[in-house]
C-alpha angles and dihedrals in degrees: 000000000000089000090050100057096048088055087055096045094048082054094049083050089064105035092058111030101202098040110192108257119217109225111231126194106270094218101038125240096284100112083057096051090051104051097039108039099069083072096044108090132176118239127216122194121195114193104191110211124197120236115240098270093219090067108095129244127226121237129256121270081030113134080228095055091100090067085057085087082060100040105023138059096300113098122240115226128225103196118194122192124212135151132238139165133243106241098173120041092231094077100276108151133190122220150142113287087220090054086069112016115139084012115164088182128028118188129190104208105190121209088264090064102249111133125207135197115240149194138234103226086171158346139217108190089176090060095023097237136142140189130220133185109203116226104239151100124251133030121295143212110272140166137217134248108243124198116279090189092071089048116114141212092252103033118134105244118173127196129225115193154113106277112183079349104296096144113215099029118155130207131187132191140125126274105267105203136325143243097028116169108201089183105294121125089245105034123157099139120190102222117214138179089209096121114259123174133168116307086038089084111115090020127133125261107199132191127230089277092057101254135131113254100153138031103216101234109154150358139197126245144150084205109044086243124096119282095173095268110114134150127219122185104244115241107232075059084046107046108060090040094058093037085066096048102044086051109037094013090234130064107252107200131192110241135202105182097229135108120220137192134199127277113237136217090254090035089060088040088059091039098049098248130152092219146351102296145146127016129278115234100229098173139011122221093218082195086055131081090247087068093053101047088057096254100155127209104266084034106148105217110203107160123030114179093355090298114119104244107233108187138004081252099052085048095070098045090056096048090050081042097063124086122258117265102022131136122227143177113245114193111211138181111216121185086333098312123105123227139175117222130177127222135184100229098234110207108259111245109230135208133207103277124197094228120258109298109269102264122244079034098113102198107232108249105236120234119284098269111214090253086070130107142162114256114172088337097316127114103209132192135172112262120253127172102265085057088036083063104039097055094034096238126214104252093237093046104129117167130059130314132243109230110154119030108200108228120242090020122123090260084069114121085359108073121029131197113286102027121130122238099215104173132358118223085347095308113111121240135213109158128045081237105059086042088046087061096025083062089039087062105034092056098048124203085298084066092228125183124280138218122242129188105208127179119217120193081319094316118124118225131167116203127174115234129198125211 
């Protein structure tokens, strides 16, 4: 394989006669290694799990007593491995809520080999963290977030971790993109092609200063091995997050009680704008602040808290940013007009979230239940748990669930298996028959577009469908 790519690279050298050089660090990345790796440590949850009591135990002195610790009253123990990084000298640890949900024993293991008990001070399922104090006397090494924002497409990033449990491993390669959503309510993922495999998750991604700028939390892989497609929370995403936790044990998020969607090229044309900005309002919450401060449902926000709003995905993460109970100014455009308003952030009230689906885990689609139809290319059908659990359903979801998108209709590319058609040209559904004639009539003899409210993951987006 070696010999072959060097075949390929020596006809690349004369097919293009000035070939673009990557510039590598000159001295490696030991220094770094050095200097990090003391406050990288590998984590290891045990979940102890009870036999069923009704299974029978063999007696002492049996050649079988040994399977006692599997059948009887001893627990048997499923142990997970993960990684994470000290960021307070006290024992405060980062690291992926999945690496230790539904932990009993959580233990810290440094690069000297001392391990060390610790315990969960708190968990966030929506951005997949988690928080650890470790169990000992004394301060410890520890590194600093850095700022993710200033991170560039480009930028040399290396990984320190435990991959397949080798403890200490170290990993180097450039931030791919930016801004990626693999399916979580605050998604805005760096990519990277640095390898990270399983064990790696809840390690640390540093810069070139030696700062954290990224909580390796996924990758993608038709294999389960790395491809060089792998996904890190972004600090400036991960630091306020684990501040909270590590303070009140719990996030505690601002809230606005709207949904919003993006504004389109052609969106922005129609509304006289330069260029795409701001989010939609595509539903009010009457029991949220937003209600009460006279934000209306088409309303265009471009400015919250005297920041531009660039997107309909930055909105929500400055609104769960700001402290509860500010108020804030909030610049809208309404029918063409602008207006300041002024809400009270209210605290989002949170519920118990299974974390985002593994990526590159393509949840299998369940059979078409009698209760489905096609409606505008899309076979629908009323959510029940088992689909609530196989598409990983936002917890508020209520409506009827995609399950089938027809190819080459007009659905296509809009609507994707396992959202949630909420309402339909702005009327709730519940069963496939009301949305069936809520649709009829929406769309008319001319057979005009029609509104949908999905609901993505817990993301709110309105599409126009066509029969």
């Amino acid at each position: 394989m070696r010999a072959l790519l060097a075949g390929f690279a020596a006809a690349l050298l004369v097919t293009f006669s000035q070939p673009a050089a990557i510039a590598q660090p000159r001295e490696g990345f030991g220094d770094l290694a050095e200097r990090l790796s003391p406050a990288v440590v590998n984590i290891s949850a045990a979940q102890r799990m009870r036999a069923d009591a009704s299974l029978p135990t063999f007696p002492p002195g049996s050649p079988l007593e040994r399977f006692n610790d599997l059948l009887g009253d001893n627990p048997r123990v499923a142990n997970s491995l993960g990684s994470g990084f000290i960021f307070d000298p006290s024992g405060l640890v980062v690291t992926n809520n999945h690496v230790i949900e539904e932990a009993d024993e959580v233990e810290v293991v440094f690069t000297d080999g001392r391990t060390l008990p610790a315990d969960i001070v708190g968990v966030d399922p929506a951005t997949d963290l988690a928080v650890l104090r470790i169990r000992g006397d004394g301060e410890f090494p520890y590194v600093e977030f850095g700022d993710s924002d200033a991170a560039r497409v480009g930028d040399w990033v290396i990984a320190i971790g435990n991959p397949f449990g080798l403890g200490g491993s170290l990993t180097a390669g450039v931030i791919s993109a930016r801004g990626r959503e693999i399916g979580g309510r605050y998604d805005d993922y760096l990519q990277t092609d640095v390898a990270i495999n399983r064990g790696n998750s809840g390690g640390p991604l540093f810069d070139m200063d030696g700062r954290v700028v990224g909580v390796n939390t996924a990758i993608f892989s038709p294999t389960g091995a790395s491809v060089g497609i792998s996904f890190s929370i972004p600090s400036t995403i991960a630091e306020p997050v684990v501040r909270q936790l590590a303070r009140f044990g719990e996030t505690r998020r601002g809230w606005l009680g709207v949904n919003v969607q993006a504004v389109t090229a052609d969106t922005a044309e129609a509304l006289g704008l330069s260029s795409p900005r701001g989010a939609i309002i595509s539903r009010v919450d009457p029991d949220g602040p937003a209600y009460a401060a006279g934000i209306e449902r088409g309303d265009l926000i471009l400015a919250f808290n005297g920041e531009v709003v660039p997107d309909d995905r930055r909105l929500p993460r400055m609104v769960a940013d700001t402290p509860v109970g500010s108020r804030v100014s909030v610049d809208v455009l309404r029918r063409g007009e602008p207006l300041t308003l002024e809400v009270e952030v209210a605290r989002l009230d949170e519920p118990e979230a299974a974390p985002p689906r593994p990526v590159g885990a393509e949840a299998e689609t369940p059979g078409v239940t009698p209760s489905s139809r096609t409606l505008f290319g899309l076979t629908l059908a009323p959510i029940t748990d088992a689909l609530r659990r196989t598409h990983r359903l936002h917890p508020d979801a209520r409506g009827l669930v995609v399950t089938a998108v027809e190819p080459g209709s007009d659905a296509a590319g809009k609507a994707r298996v396992g959202d949630v058609v909420e309402e339909i040209a702005w009327t709730p559904v519940t069963t496939v028959e009301e949305a069936r004639e809520i649709a009829r009539t929406a769309a008319g003899e001319s057979g005009r577009p029609v509104l949908f409210s999905l609901n993505r993951q817990g993301q709110f987006i309105l599409q126009s469908l066509r029969p």
